[in-house]
mmJSON file of the N, C-alpha and C atoms, coordinates in Angstrom:
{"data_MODEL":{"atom_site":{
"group_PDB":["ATOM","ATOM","ATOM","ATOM","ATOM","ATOM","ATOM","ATOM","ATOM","ATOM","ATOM","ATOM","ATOM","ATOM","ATOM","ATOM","ATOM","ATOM","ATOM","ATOM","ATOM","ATOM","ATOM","ATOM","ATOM","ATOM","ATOM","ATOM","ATOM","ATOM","ATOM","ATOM","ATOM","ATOM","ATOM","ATOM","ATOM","ATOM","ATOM","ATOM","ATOM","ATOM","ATOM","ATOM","ATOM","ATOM","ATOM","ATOM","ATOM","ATOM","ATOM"],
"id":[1,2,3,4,5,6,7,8,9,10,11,12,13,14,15,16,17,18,19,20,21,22,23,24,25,26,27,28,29,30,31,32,33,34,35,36,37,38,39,40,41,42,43,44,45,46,47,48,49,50,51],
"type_symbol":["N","C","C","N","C","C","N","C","C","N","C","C","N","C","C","N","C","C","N","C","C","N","C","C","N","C","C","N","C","C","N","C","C","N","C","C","N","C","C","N","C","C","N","C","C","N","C","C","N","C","C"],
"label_atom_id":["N","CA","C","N","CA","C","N","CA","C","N","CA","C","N","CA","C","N","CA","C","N","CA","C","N","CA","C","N","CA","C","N","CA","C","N","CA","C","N","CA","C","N","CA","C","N","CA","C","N","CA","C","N","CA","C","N","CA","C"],
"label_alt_id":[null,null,null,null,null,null,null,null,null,null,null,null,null,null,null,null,null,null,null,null,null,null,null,null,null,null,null,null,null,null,null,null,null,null,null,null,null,null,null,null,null,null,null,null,null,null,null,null,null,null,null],
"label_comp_id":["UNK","UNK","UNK","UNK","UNK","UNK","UNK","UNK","UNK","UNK","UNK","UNK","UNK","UNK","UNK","UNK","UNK","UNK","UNK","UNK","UNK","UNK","UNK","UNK","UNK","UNK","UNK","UNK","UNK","UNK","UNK","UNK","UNK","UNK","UNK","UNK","UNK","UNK","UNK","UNK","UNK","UNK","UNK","UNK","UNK","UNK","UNK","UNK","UNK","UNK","UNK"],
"label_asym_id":["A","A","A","A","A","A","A","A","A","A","A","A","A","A","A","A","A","A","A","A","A","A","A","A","A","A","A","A","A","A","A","A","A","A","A","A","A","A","A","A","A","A","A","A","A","A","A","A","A","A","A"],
"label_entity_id":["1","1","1","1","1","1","1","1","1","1","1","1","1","1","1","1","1","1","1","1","1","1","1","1","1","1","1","1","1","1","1","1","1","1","1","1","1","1","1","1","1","1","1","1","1","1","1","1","1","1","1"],
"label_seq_id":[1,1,1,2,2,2,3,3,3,4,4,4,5,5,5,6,6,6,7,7,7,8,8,8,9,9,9,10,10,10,11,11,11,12,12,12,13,13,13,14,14,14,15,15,15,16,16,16,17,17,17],
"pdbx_PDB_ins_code":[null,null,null,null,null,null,null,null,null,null,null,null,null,null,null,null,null,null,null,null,null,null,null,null,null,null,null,null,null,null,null,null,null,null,null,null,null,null,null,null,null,null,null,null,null,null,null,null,null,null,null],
"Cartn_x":[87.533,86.819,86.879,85.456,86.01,86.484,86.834,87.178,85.993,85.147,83.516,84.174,84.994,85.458,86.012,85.707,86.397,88.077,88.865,90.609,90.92,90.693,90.942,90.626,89.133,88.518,89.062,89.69,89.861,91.522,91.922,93.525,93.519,92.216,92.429,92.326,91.406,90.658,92.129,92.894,94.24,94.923,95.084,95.648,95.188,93.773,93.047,92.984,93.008,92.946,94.432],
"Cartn_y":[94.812,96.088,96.849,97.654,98.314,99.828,100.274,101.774,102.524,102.852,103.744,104.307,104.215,105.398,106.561,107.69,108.494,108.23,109.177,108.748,109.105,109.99,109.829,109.054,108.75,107.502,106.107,106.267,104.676,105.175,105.861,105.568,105.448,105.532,105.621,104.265,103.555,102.12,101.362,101.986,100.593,100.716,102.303,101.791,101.017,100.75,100.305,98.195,98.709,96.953,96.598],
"Cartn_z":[100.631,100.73,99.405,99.48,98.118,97.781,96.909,96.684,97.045,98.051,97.977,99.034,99.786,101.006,100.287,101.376,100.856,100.932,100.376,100.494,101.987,102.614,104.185,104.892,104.592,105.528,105.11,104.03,103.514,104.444,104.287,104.677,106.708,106.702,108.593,108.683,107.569,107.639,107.545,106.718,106.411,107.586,107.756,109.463,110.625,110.836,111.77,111.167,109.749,109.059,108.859],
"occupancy":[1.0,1.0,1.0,1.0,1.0,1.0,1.0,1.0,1.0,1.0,1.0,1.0,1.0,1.0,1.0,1.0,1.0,1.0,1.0,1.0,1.0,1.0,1.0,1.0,1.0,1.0,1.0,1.0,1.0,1.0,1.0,1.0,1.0,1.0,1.0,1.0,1.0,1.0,1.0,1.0,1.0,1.0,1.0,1.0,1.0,1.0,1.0,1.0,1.0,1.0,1.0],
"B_iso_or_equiv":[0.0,0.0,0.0,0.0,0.0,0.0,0.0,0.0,0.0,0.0,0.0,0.0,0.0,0.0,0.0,0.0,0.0,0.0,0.0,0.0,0.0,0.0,0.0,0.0,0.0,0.0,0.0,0.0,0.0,0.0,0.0,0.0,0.0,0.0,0.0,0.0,0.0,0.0,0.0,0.0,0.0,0.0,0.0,0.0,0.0,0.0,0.0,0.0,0.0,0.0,0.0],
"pdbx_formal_charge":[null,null,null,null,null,null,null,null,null,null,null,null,null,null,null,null,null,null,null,null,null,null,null,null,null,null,null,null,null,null,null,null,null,null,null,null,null,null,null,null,null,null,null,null,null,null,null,null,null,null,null],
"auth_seq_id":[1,1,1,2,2,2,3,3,3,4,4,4,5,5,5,6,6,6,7,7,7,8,8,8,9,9,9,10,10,10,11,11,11,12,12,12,13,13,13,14,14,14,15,15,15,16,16,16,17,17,17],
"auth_comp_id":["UNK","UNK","UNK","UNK","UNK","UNK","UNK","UNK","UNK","UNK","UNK","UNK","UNK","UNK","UNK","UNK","UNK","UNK","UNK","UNK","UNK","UNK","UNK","UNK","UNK","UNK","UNK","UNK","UNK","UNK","UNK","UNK","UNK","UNK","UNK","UNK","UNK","UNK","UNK","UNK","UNK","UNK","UNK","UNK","UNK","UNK","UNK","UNK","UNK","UNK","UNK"],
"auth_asym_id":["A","A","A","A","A","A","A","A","A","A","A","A","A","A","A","A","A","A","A","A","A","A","A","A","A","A","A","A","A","A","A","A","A","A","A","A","A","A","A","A","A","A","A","A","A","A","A","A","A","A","A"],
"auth_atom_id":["N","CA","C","N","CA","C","N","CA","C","N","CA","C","N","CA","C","N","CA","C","N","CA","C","N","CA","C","N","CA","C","N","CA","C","N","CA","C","N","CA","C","N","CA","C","N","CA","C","N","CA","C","N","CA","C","N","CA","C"],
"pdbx_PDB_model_num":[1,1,1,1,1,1,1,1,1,1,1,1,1,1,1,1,1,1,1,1,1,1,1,1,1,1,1,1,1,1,1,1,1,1,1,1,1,1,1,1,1,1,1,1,1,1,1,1,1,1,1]
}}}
């Protein structure tokens, strides 16, 4: 995946990945 999330949305994503 790449860095284009925002930093919250990417940090909900690592919890969910």
């Amino acid at each position: 995946m790449k860095r284009i999330l925002c930093q919250p949305c990417h940090e909900a994503l690592k919890e969910n990945w």
